[in-house]
DOKOLVO-837922 format. One record per atom (N, C-alpha, C, O): residue number from 1; atom name; residue in three letters; x, y, z. Coordinates in pm, 1 decimal. Layout:
# DOKOLVO-837922
[pt NUM 'CA' 'ALA' [X Y Z]]
...
***
This chain:
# DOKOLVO-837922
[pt 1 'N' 'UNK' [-1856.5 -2160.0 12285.4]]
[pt 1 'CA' 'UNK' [-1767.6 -2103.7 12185.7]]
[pt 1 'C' 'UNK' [-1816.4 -1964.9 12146.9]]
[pt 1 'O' 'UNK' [-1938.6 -1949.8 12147.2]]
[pt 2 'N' 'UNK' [-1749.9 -1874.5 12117.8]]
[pt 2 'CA' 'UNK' [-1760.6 -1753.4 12076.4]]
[pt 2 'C' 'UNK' [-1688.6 -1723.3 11930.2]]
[pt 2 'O' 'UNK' [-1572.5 -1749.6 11898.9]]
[pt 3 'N' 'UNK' [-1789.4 -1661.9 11851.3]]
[pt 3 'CA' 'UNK' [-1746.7 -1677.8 11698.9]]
[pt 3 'C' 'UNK' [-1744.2 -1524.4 11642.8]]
[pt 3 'O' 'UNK' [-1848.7 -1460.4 11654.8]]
[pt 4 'N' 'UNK' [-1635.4 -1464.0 11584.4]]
[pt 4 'CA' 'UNK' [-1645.0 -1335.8 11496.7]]
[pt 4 'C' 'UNK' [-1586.7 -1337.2 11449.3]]
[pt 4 'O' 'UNK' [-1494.3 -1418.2 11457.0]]
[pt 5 'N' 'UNK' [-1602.7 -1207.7 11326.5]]
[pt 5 'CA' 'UNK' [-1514.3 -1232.2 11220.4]]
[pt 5 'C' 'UNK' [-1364.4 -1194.4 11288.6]]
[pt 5 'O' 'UNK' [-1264.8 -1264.1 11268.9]]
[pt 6 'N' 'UNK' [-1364.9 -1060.9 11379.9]]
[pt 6 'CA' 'UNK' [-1211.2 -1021.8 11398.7]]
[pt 6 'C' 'UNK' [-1187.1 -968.6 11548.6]]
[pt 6 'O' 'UNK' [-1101.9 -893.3 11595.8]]
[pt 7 'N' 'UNK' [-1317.3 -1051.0 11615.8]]
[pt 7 'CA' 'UNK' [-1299.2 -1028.3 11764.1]]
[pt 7 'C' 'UNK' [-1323.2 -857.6 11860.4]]
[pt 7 'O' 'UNK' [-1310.9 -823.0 11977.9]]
[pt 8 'N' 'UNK' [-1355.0 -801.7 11754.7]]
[pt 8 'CA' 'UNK' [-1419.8 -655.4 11826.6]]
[pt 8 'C' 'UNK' [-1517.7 -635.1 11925.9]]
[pt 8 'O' 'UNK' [-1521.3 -558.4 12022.1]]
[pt 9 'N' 'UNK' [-1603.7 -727.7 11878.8]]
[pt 9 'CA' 'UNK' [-1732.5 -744.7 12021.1]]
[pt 9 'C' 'UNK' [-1653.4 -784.7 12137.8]]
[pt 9 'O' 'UNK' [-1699.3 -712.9 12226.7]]
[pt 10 'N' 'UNK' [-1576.4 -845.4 12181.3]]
[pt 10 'CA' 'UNK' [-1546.7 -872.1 12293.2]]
[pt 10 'C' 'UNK' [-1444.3 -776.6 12375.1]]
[pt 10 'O' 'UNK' [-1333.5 -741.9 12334.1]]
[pt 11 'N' 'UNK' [-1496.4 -745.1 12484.7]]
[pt 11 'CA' 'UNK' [-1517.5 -655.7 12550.2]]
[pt 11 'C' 'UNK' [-1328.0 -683.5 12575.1]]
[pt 11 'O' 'UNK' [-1335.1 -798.7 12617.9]]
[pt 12 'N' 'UNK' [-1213.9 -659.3 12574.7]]
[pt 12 'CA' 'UNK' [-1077.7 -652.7 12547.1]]
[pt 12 'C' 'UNK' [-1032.1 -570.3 12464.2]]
[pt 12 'O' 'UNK' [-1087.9 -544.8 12357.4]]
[pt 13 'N' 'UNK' [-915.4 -514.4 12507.2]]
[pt 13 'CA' 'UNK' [-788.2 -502.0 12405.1]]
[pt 13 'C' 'UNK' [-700.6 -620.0 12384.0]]
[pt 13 'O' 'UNK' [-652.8 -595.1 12273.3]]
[pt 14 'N' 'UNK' [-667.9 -693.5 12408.9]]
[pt 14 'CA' 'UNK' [-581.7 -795.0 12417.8]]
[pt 14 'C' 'UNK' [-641.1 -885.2 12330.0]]
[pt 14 'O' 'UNK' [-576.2 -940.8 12241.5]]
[pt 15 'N' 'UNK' [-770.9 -905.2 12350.1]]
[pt 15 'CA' 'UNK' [-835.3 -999.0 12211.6]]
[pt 15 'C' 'UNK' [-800.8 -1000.4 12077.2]]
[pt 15 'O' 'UNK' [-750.6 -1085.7 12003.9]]
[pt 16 'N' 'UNK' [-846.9 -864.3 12058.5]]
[pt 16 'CA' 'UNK' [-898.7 -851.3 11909.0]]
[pt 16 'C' 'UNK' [-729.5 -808.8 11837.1]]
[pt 16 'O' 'UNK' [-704.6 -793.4 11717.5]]
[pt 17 'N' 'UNK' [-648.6 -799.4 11934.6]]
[pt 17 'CA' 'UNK' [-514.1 -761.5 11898.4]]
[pt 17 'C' 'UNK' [-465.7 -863.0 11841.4]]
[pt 17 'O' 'UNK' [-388.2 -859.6 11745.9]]
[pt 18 'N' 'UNK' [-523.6 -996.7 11916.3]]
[pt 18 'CA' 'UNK' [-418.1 -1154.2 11920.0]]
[pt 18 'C' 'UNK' [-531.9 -1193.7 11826.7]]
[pt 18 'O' 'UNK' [-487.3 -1282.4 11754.0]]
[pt 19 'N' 'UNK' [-666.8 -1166.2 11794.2]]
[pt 19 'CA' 'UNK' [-788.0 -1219.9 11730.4]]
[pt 19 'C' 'UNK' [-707.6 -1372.9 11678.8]]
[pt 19 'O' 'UNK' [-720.7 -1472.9 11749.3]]
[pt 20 'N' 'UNK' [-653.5 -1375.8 11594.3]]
[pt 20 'CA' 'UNK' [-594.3 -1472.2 11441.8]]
[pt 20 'C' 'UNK' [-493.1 -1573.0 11564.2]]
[pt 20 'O' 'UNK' [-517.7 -1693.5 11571.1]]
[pt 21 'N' 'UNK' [-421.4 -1533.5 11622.8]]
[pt 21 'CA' 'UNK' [-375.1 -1639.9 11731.6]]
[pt 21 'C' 'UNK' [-473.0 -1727.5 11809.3]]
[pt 21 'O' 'UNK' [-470.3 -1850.5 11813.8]]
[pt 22 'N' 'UNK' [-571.9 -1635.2 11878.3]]
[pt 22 'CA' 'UNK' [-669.0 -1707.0 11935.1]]
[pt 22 'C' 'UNK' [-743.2 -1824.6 11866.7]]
[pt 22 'O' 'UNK' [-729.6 -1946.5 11877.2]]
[pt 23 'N' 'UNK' [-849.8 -1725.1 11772.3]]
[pt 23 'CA' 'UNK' [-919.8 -1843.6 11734.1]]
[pt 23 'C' 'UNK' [-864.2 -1970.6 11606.4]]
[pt 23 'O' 'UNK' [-941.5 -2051.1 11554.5]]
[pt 24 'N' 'UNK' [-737.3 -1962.4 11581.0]]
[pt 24 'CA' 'UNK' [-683.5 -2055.4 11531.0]]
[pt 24 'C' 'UNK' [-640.5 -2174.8 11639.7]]
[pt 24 'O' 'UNK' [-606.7 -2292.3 11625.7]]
[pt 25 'N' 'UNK' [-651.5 -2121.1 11710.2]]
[pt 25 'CA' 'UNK' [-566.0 -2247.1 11806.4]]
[pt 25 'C' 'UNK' [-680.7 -2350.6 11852.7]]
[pt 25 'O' 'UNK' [-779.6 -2316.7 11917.8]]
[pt 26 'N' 'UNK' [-647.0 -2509.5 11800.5]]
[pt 26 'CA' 'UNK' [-719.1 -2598.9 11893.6]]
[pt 26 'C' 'UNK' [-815.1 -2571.4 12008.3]]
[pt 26 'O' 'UNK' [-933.0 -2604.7 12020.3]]
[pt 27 'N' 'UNK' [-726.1 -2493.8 12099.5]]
[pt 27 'CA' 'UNK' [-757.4 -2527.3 12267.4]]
[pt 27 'C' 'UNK' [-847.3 -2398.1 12293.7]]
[pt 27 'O' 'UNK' [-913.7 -2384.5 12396.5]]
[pt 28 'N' 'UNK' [-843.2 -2313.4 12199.8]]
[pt 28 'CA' 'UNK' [-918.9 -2205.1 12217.2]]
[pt 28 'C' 'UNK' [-1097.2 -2213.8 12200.0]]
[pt 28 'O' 'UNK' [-1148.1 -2322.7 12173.2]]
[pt 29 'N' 'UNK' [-1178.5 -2096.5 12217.2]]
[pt 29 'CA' 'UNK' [-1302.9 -2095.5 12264.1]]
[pt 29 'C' 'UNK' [-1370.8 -2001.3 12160.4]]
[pt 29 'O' 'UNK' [-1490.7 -1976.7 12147.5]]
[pt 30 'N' 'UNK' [-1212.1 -1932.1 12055.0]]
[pt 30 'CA' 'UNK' [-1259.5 -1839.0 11975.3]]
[pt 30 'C' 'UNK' [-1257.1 -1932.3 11862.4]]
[pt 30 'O' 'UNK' [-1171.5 -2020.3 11852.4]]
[pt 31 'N' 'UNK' [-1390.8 -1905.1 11741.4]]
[pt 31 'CA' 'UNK' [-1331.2 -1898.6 11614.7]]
[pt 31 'C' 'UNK' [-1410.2 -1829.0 11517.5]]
[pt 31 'O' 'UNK' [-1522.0 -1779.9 11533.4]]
[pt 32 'N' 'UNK' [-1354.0 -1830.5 11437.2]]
[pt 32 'CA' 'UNK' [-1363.0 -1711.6 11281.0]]
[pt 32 'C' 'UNK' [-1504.7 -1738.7 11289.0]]
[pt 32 'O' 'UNK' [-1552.3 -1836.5 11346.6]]
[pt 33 'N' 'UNK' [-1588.4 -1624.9 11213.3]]
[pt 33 'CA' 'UNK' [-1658.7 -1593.3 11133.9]]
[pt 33 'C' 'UNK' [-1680.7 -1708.9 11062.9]]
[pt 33 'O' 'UNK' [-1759.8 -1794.5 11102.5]]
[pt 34 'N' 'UNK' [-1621.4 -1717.8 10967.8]]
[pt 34 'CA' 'UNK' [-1624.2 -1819.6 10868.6]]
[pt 34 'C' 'UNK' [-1644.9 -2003.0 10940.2]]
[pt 34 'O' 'UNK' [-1635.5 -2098.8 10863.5]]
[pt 35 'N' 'UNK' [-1664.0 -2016.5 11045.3]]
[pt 35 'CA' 'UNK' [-1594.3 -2122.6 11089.8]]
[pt 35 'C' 'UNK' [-1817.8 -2194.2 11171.7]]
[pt 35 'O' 'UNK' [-1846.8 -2313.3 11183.0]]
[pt 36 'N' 'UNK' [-1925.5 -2065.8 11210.0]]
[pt 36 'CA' 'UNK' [-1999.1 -2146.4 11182.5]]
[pt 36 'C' 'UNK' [-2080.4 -2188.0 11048.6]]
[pt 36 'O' 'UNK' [-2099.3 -2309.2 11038.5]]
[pt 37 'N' 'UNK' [-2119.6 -2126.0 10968.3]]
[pt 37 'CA' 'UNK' [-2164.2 -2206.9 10821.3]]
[pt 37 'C' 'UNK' [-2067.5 -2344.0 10813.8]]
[pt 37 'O' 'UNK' [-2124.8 -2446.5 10777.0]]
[pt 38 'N' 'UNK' [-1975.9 -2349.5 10834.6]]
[pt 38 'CA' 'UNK' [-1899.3 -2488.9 10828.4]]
[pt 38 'C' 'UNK' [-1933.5 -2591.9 11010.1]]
[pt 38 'O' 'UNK' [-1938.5 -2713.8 11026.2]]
[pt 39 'N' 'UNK' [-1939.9 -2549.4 11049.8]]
[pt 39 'CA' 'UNK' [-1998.5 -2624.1 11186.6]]
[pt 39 'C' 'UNK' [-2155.3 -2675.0 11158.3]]
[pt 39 'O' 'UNK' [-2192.8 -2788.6 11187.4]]
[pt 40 'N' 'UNK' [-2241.3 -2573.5 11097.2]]
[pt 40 'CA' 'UNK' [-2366.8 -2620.0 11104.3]]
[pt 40 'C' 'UNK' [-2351.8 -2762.5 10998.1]]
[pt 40 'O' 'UNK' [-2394.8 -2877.6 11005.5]]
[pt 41 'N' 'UNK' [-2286.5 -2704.3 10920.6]]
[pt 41 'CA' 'UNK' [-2306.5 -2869.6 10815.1]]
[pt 41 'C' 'UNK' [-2309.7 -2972.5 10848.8]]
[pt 41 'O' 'UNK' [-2374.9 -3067.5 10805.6]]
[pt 42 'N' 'UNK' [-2199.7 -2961.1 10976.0]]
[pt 42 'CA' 'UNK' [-2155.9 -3085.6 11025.8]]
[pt 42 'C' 'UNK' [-2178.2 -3113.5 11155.2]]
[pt 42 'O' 'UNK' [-2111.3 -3192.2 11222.2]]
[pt 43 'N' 'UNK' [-2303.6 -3028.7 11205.6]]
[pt 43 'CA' 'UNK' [-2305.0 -3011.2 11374.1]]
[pt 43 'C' 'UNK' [-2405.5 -3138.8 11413.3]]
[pt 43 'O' 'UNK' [-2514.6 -3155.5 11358.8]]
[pt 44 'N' 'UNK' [-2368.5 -3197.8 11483.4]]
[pt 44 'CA' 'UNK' [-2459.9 -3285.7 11576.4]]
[pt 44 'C' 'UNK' [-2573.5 -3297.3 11627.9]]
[pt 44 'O' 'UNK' [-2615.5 -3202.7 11694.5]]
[pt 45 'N' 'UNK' [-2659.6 -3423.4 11610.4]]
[pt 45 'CA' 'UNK' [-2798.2 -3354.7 11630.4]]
[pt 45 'C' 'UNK' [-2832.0 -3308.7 11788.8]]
[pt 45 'O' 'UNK' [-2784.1 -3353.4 11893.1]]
[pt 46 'N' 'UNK' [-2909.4 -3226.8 11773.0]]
[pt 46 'CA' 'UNK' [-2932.4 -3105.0 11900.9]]
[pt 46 'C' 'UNK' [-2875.8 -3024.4 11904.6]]
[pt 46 'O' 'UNK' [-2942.1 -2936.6 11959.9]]
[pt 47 'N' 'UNK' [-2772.0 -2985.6 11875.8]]
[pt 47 'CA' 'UNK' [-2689.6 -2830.3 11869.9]]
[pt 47 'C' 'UNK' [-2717.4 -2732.6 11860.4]]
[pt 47 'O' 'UNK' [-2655.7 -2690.5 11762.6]]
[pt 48 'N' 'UNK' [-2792.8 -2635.5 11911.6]]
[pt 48 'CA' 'UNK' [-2817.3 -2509.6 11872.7]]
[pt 48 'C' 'UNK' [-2754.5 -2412.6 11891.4]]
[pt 48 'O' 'UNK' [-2667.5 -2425.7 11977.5]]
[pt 49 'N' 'UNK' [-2762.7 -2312.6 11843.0]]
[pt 49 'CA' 'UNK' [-2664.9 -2188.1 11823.5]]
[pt 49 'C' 'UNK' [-2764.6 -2062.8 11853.8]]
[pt 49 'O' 'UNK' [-2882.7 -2044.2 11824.8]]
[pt 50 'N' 'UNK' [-2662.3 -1979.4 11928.6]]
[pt 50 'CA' 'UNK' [-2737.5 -1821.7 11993.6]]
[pt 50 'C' 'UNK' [-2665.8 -1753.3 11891.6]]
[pt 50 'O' 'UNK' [-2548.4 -1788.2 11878.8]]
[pt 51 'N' 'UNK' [-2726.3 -1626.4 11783.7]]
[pt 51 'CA' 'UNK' [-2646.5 -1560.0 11754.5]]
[pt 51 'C' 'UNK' [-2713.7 -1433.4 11727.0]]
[pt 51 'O' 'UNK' [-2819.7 -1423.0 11665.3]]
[pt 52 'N' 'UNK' [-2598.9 -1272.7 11810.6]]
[pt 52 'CA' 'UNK' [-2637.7 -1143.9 11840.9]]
[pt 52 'C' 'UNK' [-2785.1 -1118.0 11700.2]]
[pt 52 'O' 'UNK' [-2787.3 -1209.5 11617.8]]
[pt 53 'N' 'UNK' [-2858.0 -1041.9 11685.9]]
[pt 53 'CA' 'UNK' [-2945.7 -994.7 11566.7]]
[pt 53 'C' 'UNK' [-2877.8 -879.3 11497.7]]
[pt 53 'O' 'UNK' [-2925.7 -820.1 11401.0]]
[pt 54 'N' 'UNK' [-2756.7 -850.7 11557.7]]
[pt 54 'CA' 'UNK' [-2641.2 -743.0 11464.0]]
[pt 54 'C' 'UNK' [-2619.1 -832.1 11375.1]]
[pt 54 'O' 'UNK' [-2621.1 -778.8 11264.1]]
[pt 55 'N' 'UNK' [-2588.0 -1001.9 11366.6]]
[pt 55 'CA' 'UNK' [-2494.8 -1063.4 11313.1]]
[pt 55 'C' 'UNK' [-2624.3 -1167.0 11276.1]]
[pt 55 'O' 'UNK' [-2623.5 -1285.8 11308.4]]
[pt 56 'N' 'UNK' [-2729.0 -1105.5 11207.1]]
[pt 56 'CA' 'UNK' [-2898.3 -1198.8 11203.1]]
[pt 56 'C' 'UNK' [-2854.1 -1209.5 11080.6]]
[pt 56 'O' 'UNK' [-2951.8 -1262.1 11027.3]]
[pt 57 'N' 'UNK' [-2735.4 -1190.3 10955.8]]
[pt 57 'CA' 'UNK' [-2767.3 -1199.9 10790.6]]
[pt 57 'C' 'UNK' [-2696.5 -1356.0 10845.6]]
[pt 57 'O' 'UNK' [-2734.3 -1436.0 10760.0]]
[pt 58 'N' 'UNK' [-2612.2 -1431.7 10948.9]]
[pt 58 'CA' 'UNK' [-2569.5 -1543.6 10969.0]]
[pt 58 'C' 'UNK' [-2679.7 -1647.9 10924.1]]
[pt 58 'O' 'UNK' [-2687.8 -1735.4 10837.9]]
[pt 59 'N' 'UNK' [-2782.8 -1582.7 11051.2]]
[pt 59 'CA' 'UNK' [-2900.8 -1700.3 11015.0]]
[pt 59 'C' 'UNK' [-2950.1 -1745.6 10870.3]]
[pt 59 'O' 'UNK' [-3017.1 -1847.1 10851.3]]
[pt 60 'N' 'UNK' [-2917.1 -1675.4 10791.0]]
[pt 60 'CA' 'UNK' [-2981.3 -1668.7 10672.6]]
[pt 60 'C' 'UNK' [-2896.4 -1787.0 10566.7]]
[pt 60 'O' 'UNK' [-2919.3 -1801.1 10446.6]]
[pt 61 'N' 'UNK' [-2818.1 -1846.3 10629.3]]
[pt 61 'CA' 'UNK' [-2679.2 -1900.2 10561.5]]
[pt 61 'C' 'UNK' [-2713.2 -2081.2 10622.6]]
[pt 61 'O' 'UNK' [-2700.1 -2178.9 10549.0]]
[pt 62 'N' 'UNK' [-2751.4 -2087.4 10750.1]]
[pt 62 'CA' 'UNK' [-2767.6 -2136.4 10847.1]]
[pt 62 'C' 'UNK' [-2847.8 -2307.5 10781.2]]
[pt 62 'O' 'UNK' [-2794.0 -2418.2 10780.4]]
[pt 63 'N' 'UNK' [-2996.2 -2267.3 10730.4]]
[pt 63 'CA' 'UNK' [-3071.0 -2353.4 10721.6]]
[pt 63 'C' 'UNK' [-3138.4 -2440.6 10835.7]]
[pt 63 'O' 'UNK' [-3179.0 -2554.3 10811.9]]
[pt 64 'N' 'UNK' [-3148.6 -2379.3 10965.8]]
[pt 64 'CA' 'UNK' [-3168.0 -2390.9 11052.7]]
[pt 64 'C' 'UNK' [-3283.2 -2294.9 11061.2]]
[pt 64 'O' 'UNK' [-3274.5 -2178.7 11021.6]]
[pt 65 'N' 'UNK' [-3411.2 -2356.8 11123.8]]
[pt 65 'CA' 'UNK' [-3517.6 -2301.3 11228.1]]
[pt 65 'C' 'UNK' [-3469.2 -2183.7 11284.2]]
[pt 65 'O' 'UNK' [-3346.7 -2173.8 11291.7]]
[pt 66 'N' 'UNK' [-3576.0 -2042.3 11347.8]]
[pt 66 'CA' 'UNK' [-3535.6 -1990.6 11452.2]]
[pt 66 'C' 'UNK' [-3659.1 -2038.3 11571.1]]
[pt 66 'O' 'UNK' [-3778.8 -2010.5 11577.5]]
[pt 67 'N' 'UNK' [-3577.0 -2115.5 11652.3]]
[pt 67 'CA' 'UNK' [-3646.5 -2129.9 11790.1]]
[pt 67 'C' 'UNK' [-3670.5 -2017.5 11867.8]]
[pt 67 'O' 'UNK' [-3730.9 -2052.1 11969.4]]
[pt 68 'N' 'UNK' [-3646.5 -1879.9 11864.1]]
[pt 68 'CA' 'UNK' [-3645.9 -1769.9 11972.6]]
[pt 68 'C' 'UNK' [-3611.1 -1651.6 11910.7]]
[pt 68 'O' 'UNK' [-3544.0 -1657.0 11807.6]]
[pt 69 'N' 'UNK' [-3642.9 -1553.8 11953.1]]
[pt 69 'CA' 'UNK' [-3562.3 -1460.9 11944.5]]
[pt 69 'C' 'UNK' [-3630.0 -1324.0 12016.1]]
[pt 69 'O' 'UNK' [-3751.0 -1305.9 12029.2]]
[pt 70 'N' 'UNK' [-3507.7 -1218.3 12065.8]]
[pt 70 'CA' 'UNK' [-3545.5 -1126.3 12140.5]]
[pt 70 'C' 'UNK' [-3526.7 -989.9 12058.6]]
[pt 70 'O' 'UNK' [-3533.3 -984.4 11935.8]]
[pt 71 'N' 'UNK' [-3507.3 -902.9 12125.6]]
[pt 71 'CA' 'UNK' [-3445.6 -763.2 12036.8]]
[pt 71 'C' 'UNK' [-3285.3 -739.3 12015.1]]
[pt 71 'O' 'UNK' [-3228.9 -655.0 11945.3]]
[pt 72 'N' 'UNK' [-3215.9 -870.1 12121.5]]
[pt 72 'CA' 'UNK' [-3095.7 -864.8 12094.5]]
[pt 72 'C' 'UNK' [-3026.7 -1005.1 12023.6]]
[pt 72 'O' 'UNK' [-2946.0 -1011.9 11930.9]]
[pt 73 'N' 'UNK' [-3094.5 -1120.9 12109.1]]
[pt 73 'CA' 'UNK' [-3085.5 -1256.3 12020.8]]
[pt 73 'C' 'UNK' [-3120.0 -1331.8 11979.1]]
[pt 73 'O' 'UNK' [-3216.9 -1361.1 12049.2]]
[pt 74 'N' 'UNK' [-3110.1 -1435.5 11863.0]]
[pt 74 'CA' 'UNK' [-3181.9 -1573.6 11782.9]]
[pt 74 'C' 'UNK' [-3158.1 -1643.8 11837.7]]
[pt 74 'O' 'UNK' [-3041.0 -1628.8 11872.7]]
[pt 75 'N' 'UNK' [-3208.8 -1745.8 11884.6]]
[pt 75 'CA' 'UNK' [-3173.5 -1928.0 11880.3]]
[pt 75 'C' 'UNK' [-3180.6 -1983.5 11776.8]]
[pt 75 'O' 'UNK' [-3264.8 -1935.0 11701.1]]
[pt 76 'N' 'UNK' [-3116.9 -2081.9 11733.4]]
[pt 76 'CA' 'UNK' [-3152.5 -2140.4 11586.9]]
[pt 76 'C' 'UNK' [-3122.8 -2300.5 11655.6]]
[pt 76 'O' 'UNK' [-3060.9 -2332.6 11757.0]]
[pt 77 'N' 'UNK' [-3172.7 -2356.6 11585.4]]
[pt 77 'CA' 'UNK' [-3157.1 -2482.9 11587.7]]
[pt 77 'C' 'UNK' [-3281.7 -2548.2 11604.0]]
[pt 77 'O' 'UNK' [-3389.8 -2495.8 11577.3]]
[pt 78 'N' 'UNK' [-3258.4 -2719.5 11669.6]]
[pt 78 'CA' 'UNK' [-3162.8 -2795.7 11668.2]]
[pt 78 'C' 'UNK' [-3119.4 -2869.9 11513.4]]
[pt 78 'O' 'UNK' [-3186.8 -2908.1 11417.7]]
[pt 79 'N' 'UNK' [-2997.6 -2868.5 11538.3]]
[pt 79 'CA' 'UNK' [-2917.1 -2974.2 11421.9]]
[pt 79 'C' 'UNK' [-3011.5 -3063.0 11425.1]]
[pt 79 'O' 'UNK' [-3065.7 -3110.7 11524.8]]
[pt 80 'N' 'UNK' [-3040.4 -3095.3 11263.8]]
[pt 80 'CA' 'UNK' [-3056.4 -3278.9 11243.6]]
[pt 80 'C' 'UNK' [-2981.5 -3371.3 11242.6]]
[pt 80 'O' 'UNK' [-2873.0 -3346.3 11190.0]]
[pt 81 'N' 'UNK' [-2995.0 -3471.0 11280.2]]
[pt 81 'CA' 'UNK' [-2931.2 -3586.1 11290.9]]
[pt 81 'C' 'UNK' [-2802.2 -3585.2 11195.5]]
[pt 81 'O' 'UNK' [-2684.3 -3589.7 11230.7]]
[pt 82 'N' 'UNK' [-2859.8 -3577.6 11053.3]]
[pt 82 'CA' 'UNK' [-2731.9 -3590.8 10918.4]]
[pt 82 'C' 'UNK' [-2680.7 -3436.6 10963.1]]
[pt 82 'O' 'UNK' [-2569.8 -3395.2 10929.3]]
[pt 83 'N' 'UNK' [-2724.3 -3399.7 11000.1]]
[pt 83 'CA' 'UNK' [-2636.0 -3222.3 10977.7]]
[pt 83 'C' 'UNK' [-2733.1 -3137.1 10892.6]]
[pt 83 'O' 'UNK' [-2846.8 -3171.5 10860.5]]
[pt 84 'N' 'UNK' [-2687.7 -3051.3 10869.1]]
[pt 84 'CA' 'UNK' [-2751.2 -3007.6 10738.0]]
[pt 84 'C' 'UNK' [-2683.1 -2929.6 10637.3]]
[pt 84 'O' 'UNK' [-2590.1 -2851.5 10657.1]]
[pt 85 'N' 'UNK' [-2739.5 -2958.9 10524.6]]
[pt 85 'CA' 'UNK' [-2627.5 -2952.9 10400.0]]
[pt 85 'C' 'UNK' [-2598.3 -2739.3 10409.7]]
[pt 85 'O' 'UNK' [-2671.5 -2654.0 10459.9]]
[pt 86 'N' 'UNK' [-2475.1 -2726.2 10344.0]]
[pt 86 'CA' 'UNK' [-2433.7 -2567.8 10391.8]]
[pt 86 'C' 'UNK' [-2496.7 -2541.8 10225.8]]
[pt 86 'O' 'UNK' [-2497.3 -2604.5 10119.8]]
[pt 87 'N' 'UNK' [-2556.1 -2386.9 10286.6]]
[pt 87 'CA' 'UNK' [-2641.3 -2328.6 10179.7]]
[pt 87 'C' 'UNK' [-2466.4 -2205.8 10074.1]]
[pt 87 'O' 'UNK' [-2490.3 -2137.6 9974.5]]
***
């Protein structure tokens, strides 16, 4: 899955045009910004999440470990079992 607030990182015009079509839809691969802090709460245990270090104030929301990180990305995770409660 690929997550932003309005789809600019991704390398398209056609994306960030349709952004709000895309990642609303079920079947899609996009979603909002807003949409992981609500996944981690409820994410499954083992789940971890990659996210850019442009977009590192995420982690901070997260409550999640960082397992990794480079000059461009974090690992965070894994989910606990219950989830973990959203900060």
């Amino acid at each position: 899955l690929v997550v932003s607030d309005d789809g600019a990182d991704i390398r398209s015009n056609y994306l960030p045009q349709h952004f709000e079509e895309f990642s609303t839809s079920p079947s899609s691969t996009l979603r909002p910004g807003s949409w992981l802090k609500n996944e981690i709460a409820v994410c499954p245990s083992g789940e971890i999440f990659v996210i850019r270090n442009k977009d590192r104030s995420s982690t901070e929301v997260t409550g999640l470990p960082i397992l990794a990180a480079d000059n461009r990305l974090t690992i965070l995770g894994p989910c606990p079992a219950a989830g973990v409660a959203a900060r």
